[in-house]
C-alpha positions as CSV (number, residue, x, y, z in Angstrom):
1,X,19.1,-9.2,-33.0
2,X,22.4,-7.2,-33.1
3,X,23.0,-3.8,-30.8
4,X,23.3,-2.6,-34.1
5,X,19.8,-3.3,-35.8
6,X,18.2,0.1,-36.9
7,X,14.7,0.3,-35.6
8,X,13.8,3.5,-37.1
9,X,15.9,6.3,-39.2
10,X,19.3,6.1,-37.5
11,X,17.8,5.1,-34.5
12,X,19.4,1.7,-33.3
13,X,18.5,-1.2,-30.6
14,X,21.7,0.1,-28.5
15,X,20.7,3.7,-28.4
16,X,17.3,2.4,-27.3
17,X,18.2,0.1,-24.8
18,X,19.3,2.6,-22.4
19,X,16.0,4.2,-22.4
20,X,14.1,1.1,-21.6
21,X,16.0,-0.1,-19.0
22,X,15.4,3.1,-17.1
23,X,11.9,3.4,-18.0
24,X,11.1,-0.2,-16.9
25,X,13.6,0.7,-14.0
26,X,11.5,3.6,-12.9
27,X,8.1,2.1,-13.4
28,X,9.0,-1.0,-11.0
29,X,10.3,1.7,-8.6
30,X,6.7,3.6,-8.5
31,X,5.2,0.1,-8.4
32,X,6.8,-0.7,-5.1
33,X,6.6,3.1,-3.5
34,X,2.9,2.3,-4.4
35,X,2.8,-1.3,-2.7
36,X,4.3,-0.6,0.2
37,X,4.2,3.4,1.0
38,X,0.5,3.8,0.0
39,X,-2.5,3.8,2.2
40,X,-5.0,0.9,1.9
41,X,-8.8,2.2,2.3
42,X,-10.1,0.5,4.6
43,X,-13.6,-1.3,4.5
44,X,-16.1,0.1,7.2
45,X,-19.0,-2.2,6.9
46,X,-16.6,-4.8,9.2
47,X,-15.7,-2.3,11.6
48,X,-17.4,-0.3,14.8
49,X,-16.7,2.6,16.2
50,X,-14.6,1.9,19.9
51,X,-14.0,4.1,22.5
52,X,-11.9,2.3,25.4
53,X,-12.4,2.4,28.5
54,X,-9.1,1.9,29.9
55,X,-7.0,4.3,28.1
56,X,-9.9,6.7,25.9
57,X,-8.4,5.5,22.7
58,X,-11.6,5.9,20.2
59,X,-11.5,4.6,16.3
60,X,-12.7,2.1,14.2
61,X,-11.5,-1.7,15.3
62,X,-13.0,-5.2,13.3
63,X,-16.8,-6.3,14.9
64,X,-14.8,-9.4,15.3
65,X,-11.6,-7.4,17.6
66,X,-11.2,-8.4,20.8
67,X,-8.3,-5.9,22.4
68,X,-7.7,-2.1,22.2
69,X,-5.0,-1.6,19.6
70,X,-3.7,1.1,21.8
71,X,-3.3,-0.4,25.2
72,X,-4.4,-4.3,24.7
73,X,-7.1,-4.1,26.9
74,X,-10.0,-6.6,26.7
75,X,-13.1,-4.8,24.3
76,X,-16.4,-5.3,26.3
77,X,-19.7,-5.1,24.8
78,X,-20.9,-1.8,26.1
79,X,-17.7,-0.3,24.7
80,X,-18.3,-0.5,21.5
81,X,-20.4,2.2,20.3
C-alpha cells in the first residue's frame, strides 16, 4: 500500500496516517495515566478495621497483617477491632 492510495474521496493513506498515530498515541497515554495514576478499590471482606495502640493510627489493614503501616508496630489481637 502506497502513502498515496486514496481511501475515500481525496482522502489518502498519508493524510490519514498522521491522525492515527496520534490517536493511538493518546489512547496508550490515557491507558497508562489509568494504570498507574488511578486508584484501585480495594476489597473489604479481607480487611479489619485497626486502631494501634502505639501510635493511634486507625484504618483498614489485611486479617492476615501483622504490623501498623504507620509506625511498624507488632498488631495484637485485642487491637483489631
Amino acid at each position: 500500500m502506497n502513502w498515496d492510495t486514496i481511501i475515500f474521496n481525496d482522502i489518502t493513506v498519508g493524510q490519514i496516517a498522521p491522525w492515527a498515530a496520534g490517536a493511538l498515541a493518546l489512547y496508550v497515554t490515557l491507558k497508562i495515566y489509568t494504570i498507574f495514576f488511578t486508584k484501585k478499590k480495594v476489597n473489604l471482606q479481607h480487611t479489619v478495621y485497626f486502631v494501634c495502640s502505639s501510635c493511634q493510627w486507625e484504618g483498614h489493614i489485611s486479617k492476615f497483617g501483622t504490623l501498623c503501616p504507620k509506625c511498624a508496630a507488632p498488631v495484637r489481637d485485642e487491637d483489631r477491632a
